[in-house]
C-alpha positions, 0 to 999 in steps of 0.5 A: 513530486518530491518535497522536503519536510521538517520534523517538529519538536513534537516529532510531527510533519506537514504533507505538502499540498501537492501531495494530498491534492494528488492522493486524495486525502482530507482531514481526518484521512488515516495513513499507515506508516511503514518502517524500513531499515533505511526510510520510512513510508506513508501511504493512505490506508486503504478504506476496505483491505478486501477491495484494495486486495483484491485481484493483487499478484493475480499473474502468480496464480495463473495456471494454478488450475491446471498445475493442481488438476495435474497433481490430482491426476497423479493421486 
């Protein structure tokens, strides 16, 4: 989906319905904005952070156990 919004006197912007019909949100729903040098990104703010966390970038650490127990080995 892509939209254009206008910026308000008040430096505010309406997320099209489209938009909040897919991700979900309500009213009172709280976003997190994140400035890059180049853009500006809104995404819903996660209701709990350990949940939504939880299991990200699990590739990196496989073969973690084995990789340490080496390393003990040589201790």
């Amino acid at each position: 989906m892509s939209a254009t919004v206008t910026l308000s006197s008040k430096f505010q912007i309406v997320i099209p319905r489209e938009a909040r019909e897919a991700l979900g949100l309500s009213a009172g729903d709280e976003l997190l904005v994140l400035s890059k040098p180049d853009r500006v990104v809104i995404v819903p703010k996660p209701r709990k952070f350990a949940k939504h966390m939880a299991g990200l970038h699990r590739e990196v650490w496989q073969g973690a156990e084995t990789y340490l127990q080496d390393e003990r080995d040589t201790w």
